[in-house]
Backbone as a printed PyTorch tensor [residue, N CA C, xyz], in Angstrom:
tensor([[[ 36.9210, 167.3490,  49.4260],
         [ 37.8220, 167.0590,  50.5190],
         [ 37.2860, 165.8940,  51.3410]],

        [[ 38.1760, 164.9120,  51.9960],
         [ 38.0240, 163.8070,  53.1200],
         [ 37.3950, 164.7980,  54.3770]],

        [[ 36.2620, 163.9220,  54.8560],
         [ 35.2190, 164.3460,  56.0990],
         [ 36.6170, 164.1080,  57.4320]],

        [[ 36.7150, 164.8340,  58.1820],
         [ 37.6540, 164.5320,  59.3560],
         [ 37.4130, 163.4640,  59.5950]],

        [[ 37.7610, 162.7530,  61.0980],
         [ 37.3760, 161.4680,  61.5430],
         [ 35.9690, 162.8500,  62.4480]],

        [[ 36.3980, 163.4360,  63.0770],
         [ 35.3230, 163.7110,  63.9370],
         [ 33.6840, 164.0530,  63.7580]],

        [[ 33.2150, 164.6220,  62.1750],
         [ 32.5630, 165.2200,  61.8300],
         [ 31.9690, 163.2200,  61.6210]],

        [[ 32.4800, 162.0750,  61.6910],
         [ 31.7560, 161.0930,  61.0390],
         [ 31.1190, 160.2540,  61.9710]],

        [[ 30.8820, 161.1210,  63.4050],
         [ 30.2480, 160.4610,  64.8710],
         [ 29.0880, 161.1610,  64.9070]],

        [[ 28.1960, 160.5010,  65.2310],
         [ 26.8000, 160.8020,  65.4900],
         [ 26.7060, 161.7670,  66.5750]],

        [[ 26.7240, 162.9210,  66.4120],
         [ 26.7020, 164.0800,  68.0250],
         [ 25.3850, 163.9780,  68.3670]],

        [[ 24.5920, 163.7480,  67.8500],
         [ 22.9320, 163.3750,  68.2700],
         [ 22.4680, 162.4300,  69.1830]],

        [[ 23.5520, 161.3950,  69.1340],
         [ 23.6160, 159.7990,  70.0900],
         [ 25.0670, 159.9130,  70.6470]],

        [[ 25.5480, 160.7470,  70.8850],
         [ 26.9890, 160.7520,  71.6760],
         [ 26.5250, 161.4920,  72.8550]],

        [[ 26.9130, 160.5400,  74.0350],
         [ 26.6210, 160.6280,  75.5260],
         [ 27.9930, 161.6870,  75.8720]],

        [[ 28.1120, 162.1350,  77.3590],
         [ 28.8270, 162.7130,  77.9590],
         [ 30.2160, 161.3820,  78.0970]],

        [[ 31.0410, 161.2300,  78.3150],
         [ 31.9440, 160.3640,  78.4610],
         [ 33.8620, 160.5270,  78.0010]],

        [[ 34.4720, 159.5430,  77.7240],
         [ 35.7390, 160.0780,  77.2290],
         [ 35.9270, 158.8870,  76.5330]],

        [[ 36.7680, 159.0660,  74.7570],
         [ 36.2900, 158.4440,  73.8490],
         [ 38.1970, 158.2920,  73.1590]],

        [[ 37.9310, 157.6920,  73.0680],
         [ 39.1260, 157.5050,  71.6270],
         [ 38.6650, 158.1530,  70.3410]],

        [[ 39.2670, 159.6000,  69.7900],
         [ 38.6160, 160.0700,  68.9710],
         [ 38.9020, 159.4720,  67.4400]],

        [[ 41.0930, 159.2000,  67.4980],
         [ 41.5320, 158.8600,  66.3610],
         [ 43.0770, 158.6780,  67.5030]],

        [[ 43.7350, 157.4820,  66.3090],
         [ 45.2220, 157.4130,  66.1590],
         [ 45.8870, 157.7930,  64.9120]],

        [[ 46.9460, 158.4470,  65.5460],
         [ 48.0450, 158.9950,  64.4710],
         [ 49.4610, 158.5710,  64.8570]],

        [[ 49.5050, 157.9820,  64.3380],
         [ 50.8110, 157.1770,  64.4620],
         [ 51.1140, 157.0180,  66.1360]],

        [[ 51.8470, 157.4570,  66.8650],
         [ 51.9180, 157.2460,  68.3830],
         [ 51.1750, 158.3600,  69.0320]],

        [[ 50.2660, 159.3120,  68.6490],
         [ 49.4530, 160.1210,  68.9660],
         [ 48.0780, 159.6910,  69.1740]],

        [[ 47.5730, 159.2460,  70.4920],
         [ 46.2740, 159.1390,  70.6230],
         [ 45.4830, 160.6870,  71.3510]],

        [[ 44.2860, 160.5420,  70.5600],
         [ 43.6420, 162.1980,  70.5590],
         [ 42.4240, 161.3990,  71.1660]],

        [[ 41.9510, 161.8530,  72.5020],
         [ 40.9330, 161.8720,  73.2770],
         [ 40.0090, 162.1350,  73.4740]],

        [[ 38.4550, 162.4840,  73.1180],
         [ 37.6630, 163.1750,  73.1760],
         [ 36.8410, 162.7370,  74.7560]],

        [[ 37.3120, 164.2000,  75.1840],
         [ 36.2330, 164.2390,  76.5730],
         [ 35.4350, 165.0550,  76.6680]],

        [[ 34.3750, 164.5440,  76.1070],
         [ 33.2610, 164.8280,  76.0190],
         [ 32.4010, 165.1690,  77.6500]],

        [[ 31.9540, 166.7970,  77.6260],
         [ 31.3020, 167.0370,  78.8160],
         [ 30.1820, 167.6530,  79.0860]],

        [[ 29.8160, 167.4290,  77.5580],
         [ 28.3620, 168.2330,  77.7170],
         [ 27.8200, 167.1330,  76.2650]],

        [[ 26.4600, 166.5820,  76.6580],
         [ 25.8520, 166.4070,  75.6060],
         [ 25.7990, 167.4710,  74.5490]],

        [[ 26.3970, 166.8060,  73.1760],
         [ 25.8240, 167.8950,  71.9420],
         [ 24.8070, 168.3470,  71.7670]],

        [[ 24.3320, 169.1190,  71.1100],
         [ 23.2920, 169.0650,  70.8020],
         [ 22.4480, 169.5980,  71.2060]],

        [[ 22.5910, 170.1070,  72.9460],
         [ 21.1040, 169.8860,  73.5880],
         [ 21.0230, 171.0880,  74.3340]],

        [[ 21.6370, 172.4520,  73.5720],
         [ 21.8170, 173.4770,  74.2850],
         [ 22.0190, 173.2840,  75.7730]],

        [[ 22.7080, 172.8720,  76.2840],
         [ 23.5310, 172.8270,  77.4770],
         [ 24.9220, 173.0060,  76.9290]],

        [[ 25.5030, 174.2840,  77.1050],
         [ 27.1930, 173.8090,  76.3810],
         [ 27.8120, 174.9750,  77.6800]],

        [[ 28.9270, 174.5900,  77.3910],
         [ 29.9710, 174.9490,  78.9200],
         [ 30.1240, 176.6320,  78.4540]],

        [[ 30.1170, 177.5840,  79.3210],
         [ 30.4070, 179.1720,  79.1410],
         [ 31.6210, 179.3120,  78.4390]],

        [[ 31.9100, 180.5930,  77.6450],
         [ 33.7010, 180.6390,  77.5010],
         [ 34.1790, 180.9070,  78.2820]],

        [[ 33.7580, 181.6540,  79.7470],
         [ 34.8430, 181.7080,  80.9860],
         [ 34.7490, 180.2700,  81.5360]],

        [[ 33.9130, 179.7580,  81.6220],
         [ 34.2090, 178.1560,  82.2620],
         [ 35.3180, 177.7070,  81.6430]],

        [[ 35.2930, 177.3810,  79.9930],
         [ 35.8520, 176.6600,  79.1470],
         [ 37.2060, 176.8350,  79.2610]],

        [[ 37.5570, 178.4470,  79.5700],
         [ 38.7500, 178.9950,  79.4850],
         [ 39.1030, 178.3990,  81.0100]],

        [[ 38.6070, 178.8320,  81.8520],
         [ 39.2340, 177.9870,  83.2370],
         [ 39.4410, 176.7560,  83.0610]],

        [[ 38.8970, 175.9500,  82.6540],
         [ 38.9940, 174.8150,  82.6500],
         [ 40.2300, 174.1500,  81.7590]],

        [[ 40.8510, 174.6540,  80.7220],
         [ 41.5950, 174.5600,  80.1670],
         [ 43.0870, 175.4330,  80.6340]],

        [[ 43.0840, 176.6240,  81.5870],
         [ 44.0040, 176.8270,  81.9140],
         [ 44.3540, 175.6050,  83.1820]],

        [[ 43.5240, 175.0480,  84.2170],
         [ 43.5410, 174.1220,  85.3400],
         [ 43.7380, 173.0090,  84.5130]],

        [[ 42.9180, 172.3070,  83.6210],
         [ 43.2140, 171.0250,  82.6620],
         [ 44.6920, 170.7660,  82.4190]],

        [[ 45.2710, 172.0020,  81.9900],
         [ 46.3040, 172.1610,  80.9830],
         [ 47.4130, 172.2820,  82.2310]],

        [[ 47.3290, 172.9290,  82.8760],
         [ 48.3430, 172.8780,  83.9840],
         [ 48.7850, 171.9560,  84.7430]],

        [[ 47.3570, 170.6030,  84.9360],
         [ 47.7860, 169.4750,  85.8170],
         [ 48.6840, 168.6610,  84.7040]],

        [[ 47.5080, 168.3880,  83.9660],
         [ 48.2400, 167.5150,  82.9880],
         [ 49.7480, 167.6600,  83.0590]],

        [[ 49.8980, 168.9910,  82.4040],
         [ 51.6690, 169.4590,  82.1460],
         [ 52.3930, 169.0300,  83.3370]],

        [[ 51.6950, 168.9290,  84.4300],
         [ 52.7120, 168.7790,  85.5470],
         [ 52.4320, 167.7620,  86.3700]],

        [[ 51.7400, 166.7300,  85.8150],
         [ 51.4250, 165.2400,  86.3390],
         [ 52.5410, 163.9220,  85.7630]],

        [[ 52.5020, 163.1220,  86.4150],
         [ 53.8490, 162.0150,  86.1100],
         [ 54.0630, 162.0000,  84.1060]],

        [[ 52.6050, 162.3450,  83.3400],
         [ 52.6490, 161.8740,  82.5710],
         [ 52.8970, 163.1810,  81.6230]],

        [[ 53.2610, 164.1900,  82.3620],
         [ 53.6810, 165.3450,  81.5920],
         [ 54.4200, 165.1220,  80.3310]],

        [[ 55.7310, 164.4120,  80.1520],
         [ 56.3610, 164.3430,  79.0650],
         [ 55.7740, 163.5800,  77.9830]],

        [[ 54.8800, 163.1250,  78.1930],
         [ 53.5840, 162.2650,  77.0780],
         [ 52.5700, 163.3550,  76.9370]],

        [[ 52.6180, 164.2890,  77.3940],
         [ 51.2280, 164.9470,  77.0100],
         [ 51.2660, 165.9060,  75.9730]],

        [[ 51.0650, 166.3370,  74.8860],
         [ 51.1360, 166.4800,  73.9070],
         [ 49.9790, 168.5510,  73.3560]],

        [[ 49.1950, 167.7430,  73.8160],
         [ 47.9780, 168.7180,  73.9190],
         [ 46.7940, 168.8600,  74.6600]],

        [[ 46.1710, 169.5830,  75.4160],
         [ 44.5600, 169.4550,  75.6620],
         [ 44.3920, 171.2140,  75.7240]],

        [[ 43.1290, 171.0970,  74.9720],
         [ 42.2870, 172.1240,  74.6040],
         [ 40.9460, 171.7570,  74.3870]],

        [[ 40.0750, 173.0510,  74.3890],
         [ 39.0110, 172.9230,  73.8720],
         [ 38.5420, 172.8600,  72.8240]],

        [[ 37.0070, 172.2500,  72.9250],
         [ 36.4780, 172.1790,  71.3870],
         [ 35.5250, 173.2130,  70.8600]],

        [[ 35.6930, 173.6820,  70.1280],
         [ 34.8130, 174.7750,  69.3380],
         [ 33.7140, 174.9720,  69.7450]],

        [[ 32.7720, 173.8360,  69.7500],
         [ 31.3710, 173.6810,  69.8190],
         [ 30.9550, 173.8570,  71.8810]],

        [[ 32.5870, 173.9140,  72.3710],
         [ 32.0900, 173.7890,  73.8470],
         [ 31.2830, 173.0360,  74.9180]],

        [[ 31.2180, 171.3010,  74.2460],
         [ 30.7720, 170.4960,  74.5090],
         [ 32.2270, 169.5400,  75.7250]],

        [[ 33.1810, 169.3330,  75.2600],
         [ 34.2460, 168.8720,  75.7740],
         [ 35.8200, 169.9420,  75.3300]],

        [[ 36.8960, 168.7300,  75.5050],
         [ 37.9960, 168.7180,  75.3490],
         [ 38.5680, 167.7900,  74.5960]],

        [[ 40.0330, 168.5920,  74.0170],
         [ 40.5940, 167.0300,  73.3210],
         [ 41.9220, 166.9890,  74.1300]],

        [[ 42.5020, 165.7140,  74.3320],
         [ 43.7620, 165.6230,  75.1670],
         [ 44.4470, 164.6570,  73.9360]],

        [[ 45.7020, 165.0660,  73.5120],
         [ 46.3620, 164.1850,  72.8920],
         [ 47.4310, 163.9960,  73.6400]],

        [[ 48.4210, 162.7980,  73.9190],
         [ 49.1640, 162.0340,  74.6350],
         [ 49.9540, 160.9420,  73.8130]],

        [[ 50.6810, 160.1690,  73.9220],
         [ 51.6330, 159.3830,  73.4040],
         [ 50.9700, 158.0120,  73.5080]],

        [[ 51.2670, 157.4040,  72.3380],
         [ 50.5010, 156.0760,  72.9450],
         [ 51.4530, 155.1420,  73.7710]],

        [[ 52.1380, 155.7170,  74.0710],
         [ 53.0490, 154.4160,  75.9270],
         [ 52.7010, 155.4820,  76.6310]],

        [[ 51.4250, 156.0120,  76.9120],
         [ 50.3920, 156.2790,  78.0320],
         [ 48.9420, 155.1870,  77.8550]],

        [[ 49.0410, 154.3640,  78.8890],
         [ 48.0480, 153.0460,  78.6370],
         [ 46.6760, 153.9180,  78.5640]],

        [[ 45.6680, 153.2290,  78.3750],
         [ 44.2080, 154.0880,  78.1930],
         [ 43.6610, 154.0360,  79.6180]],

        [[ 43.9880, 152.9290,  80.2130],
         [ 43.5100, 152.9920,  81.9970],
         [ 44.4550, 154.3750,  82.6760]],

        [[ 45.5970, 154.5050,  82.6400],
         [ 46.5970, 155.7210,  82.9160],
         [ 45.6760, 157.2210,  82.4480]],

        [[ 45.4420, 157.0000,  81.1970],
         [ 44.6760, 158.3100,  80.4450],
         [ 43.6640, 158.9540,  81.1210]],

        [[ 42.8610, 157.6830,  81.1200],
         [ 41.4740, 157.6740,  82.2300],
         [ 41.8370, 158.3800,  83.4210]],

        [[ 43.0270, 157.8060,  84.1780],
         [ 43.0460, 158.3950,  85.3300],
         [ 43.8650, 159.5090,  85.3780]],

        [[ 44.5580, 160.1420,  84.4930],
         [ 44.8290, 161.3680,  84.2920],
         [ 43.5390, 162.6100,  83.8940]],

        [[ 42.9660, 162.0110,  83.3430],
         [ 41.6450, 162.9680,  83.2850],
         [ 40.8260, 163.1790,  84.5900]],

        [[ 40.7710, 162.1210,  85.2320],
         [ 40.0760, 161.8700,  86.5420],
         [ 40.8840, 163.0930,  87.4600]],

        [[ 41.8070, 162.3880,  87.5580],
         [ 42.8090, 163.2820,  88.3420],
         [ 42.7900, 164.6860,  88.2240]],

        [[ 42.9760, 165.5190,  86.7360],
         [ 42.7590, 166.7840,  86.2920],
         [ 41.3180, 167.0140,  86.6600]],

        [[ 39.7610, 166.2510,  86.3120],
         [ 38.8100, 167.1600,  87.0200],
         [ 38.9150, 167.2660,  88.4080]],

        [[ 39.1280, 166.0430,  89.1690],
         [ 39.8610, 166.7530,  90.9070],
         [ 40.2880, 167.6070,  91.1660]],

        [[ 41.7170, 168.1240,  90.8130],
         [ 42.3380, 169.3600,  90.2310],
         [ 41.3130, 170.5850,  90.3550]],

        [[ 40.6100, 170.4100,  89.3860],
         [ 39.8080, 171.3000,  88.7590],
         [ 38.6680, 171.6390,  89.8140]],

        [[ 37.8760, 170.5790,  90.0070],
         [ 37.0450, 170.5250,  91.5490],
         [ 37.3180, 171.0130,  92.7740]],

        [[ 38.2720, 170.8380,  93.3130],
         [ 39.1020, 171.4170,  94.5930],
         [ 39.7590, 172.3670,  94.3010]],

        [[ 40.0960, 173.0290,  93.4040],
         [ 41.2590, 174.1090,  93.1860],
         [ 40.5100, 175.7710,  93.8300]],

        [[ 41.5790, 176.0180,  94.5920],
         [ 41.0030, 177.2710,  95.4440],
         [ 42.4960, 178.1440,  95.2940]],

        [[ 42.3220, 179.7080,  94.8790],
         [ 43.3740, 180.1840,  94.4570],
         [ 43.2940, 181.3600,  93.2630]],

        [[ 44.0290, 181.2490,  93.0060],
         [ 44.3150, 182.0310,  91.2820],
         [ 44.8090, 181.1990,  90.6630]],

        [[ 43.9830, 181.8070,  89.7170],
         [ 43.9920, 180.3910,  88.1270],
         [ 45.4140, 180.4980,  87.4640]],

        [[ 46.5030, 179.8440,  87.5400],
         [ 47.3430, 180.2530,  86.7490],
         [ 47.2440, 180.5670,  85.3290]],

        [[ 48.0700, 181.0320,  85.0140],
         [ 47.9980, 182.1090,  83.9380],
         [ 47.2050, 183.2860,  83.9510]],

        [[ 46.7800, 183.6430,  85.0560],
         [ 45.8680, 184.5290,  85.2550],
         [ 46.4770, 185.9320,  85.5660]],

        [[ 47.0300, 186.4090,  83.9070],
         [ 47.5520, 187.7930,  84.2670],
         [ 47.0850, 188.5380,  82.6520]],

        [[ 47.5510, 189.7200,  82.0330],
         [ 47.5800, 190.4350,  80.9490],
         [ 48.7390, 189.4240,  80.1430]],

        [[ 49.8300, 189.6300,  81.0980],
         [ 51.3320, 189.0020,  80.7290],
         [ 51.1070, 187.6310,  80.2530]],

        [[ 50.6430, 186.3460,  80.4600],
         [ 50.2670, 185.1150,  80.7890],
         [ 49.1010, 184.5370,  79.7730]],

        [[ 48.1360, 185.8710,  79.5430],
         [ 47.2730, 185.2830,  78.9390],
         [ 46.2990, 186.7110,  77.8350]],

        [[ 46.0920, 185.9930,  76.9230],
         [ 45.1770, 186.9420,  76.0960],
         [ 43.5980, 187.1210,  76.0250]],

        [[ 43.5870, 187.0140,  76.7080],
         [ 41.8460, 186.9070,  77.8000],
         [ 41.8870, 186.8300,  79.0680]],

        [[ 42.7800, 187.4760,  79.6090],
         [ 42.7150, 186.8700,  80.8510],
         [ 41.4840, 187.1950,  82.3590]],

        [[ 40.6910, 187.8840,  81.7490],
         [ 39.3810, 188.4570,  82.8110],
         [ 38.5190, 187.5600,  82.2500]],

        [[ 38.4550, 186.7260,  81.3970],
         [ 37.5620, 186.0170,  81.1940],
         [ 37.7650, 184.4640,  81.3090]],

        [[ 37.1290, 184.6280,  83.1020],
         [ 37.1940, 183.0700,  83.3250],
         [ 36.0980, 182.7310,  84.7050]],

        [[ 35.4930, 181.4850,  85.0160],
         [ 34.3560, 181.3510,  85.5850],
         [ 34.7990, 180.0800,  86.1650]],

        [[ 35.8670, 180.1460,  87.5150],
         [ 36.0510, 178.9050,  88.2910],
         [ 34.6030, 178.1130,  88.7660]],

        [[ 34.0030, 178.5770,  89.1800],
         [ 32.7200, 178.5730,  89.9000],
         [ 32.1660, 177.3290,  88.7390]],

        [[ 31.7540, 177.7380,  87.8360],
         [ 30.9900, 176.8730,  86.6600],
         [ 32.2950, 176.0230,  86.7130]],

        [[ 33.5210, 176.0660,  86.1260],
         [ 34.7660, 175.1030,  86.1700],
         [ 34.1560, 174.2260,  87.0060]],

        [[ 34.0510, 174.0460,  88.2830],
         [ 34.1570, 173.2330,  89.2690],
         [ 32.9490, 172.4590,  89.1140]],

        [[ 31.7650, 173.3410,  88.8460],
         [ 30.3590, 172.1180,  88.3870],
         [ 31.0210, 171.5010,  87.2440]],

        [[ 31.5740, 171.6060,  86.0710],
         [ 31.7850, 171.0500,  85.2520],
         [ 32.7150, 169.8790,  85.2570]],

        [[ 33.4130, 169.7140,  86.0690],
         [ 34.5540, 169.1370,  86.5520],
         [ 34.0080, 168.1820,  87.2850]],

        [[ 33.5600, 168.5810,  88.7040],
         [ 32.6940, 167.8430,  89.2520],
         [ 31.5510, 166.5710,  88.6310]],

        [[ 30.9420, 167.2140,  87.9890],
         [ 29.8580, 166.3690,  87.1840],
         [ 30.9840, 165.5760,  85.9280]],

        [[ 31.7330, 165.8840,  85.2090],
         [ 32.7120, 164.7490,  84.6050],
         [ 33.6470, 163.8150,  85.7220]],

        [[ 33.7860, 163.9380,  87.0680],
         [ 34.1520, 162.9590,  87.7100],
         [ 32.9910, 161.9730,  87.4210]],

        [[ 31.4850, 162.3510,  88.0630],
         [ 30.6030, 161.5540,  87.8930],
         [ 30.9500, 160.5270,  87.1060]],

        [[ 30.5910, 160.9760,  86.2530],
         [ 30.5100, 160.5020,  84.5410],
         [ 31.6360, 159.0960,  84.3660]],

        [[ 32.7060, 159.8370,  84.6900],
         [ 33.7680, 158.7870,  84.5400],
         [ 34.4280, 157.6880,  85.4900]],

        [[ 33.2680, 158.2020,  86.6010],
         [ 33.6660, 157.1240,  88.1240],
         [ 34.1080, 155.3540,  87.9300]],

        [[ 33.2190, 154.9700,  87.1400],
         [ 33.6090, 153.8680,  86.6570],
         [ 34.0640, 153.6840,  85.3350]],

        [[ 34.2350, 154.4550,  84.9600],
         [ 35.5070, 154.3070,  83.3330],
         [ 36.4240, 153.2500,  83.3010]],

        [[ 36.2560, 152.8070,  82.0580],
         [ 37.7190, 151.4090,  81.9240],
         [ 37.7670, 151.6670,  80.4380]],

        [[ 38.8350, 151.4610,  80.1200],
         [ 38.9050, 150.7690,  78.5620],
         [ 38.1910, 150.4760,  77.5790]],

        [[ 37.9000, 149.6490,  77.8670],
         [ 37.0460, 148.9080,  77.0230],
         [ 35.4480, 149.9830,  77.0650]],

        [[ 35.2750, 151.3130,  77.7520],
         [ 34.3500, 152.2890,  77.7240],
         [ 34.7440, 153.7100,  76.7150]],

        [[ 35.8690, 153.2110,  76.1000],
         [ 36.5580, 154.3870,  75.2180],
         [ 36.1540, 154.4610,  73.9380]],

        [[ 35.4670, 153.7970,  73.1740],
         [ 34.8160, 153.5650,  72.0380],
         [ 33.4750, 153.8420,  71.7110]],

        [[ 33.0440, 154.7260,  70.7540],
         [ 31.8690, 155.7550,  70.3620],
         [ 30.8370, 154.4310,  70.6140]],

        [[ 30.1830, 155.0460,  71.0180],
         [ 28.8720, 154.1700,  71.0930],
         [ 28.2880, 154.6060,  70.3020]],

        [[ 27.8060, 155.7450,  69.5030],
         [ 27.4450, 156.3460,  68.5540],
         [ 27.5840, 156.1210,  67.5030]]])
């Protein structure tokens, strides 16, 4: 079988950041990367899960909602992938991610989807870690542009 595109990036030399993972026809797939691989530091599954119900909620309901396609987590619990339309510019993308860890950082409340009804895990979630995680990927991406979307790896 063909190696994915993802399995053919160096996770050993891949920094924290947000990446152009692959294009598929008008589908660009995002890798936001938020934890170095590798380095036993990886995000909790209640973080991960918060973070993806708050991720998933701004997105859906930010200007660029009808372009947004997907974001979830990644297996390994290092990042996220966000797929989007490509007439969402990559500076726009950037700042939709930006925007969602804000979101995510400031959010005080109940997590939506946060019921039996709503969700199939739903006791398992860790705003608290969310918000370091979130927080520290603003860092990360404070000065993000374009031309910073490409594996350095």
């Amino acid at each position: 079988m063909k190696k994915i595109a993802s399995f053919t990036v160096n996770h050993n030399l891949l920094a924290k950041g947000m990446y152009i993972s692959r294009i598929d026809g008008d589908v660009i797939t995002y890798d936001i990367r938020m934890k170095k691989p590798n380095s036993n530091d990886y995000i909790s599954n209640p973080a991960l899960h918060t973070i993806e119900h708050l991720f998933a909620t701004y997105a859906r309901n930010s200007a660029l909602a009808d372009q947004v396609l997907y974001v979830g987590p990644m297996g390994c619990r290092t990042g996220f992938y966000l797929l989007l339309r490509d007439s969402v510019s990559h500076e726009d993308a950037i700042g939709l991610v930006k925007d969602s860890m804000a979101f995510i950082r400031d959010f005080e409340g109940i997590i939506p989807g946060y019921s039996a009804i709503e969700c199939g895990n739903y006791l398992e979630h860790d705003l608290v870690e969310a918000k370091e995680v979130a927080t520290d990927m603003l860092e990360v991406l404070k000065d993000y542009k374009a031309s910073d979307l490409s594996y350095q790896a």
